[in-house]
C-alpha positions as CSV (number, residue, x, y, z in Angstrom):
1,X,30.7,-6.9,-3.6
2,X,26.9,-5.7,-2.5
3,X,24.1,-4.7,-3.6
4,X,23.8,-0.8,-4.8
5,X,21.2,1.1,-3.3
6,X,20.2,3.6,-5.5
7,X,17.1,5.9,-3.5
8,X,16.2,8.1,-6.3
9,X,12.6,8.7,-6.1
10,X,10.1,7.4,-9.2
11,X,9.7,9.2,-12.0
12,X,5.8,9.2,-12.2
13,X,4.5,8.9,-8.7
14,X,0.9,8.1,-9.9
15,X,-2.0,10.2,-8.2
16,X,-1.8,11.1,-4.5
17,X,-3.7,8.9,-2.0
18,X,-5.9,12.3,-1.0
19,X,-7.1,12.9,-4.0
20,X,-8.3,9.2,-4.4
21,X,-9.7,9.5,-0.6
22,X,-11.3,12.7,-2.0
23,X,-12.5,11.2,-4.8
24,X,-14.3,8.1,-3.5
25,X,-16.2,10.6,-0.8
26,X,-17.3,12.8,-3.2
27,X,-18.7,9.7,-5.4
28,X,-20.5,9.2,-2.1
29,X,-21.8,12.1,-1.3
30,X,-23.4,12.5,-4.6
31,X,-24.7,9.3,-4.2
32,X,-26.2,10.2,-1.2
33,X,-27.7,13.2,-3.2
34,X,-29.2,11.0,-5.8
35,X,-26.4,11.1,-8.3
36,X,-25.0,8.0,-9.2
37,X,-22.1,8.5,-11.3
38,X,-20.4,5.4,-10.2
39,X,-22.3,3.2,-7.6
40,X,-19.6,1.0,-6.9
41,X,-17.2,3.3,-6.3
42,X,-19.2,5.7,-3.9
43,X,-20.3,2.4,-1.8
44,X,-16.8,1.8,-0.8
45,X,-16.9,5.4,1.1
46,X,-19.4,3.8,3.0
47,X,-16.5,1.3,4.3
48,X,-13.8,3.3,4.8
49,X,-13.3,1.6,8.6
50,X,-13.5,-1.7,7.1
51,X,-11.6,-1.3,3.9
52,X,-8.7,0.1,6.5
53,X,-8.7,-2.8,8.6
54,X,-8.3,-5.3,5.7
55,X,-5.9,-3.2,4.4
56,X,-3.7,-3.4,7.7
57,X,-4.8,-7.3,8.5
58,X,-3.6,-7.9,4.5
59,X,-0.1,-5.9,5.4
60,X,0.7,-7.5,9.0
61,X,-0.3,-11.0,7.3
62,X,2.4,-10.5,4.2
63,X,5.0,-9.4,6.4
64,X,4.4,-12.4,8.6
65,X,4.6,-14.8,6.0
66,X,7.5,-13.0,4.7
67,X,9.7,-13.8,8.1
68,X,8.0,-17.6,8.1
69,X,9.9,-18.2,4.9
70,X,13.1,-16.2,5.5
71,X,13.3,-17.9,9.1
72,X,12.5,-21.5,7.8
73,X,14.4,-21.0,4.4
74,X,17.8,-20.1,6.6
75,X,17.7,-17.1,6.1
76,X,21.2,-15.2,7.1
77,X,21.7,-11.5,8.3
78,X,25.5,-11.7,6.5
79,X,23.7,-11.1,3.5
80,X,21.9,-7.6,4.4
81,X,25.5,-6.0,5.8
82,X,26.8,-6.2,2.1
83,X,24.6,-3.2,1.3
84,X,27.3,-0.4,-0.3
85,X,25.3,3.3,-0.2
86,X,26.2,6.1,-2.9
87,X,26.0,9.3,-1.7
């Protein structure tokens, strides 16, 4: 017998990704207006571009790895079509 798929969604999602986007341009832009609340945080705003990239070069490098070691571990496909979906 598979695996059970159960694709009920979390309980707490956490906070939404905009209002952390929000928040770290806001820590910039007072910052930029002489208050600094939280130096750190607002000098990250001024690397959105960059922190983007490493996020994607980070992403594409994990999954890569991930299919190294599934293709030189043996990795099967039999294995994925024993999935059973409740519905």
């Amino acid at each position: 017998m598979g695996a059970v798929v159960d694709e009920q969604p979390p309980e707490n999602p956490g906070v939404p990704r905009p209002v952390l986007v929000v928040a770290l341009v806001l820590c910039g832009l007072l910052d930029d207006l002489g208050v600094s609340l939280l130096g750190p945080v607002a000098a990250i705003s001024d690397h959105f571009e960059l922190l983007g990239y490493l996020t994607l070069g980070l992403f594409m490098a994990v999954w890569g790895g991930a299919v190294l070691w599934w293709k030189l571990s043996g990795g099967s496909t039999e294995d994925s079509k024993q999935v059973v979906h409740r519905t």
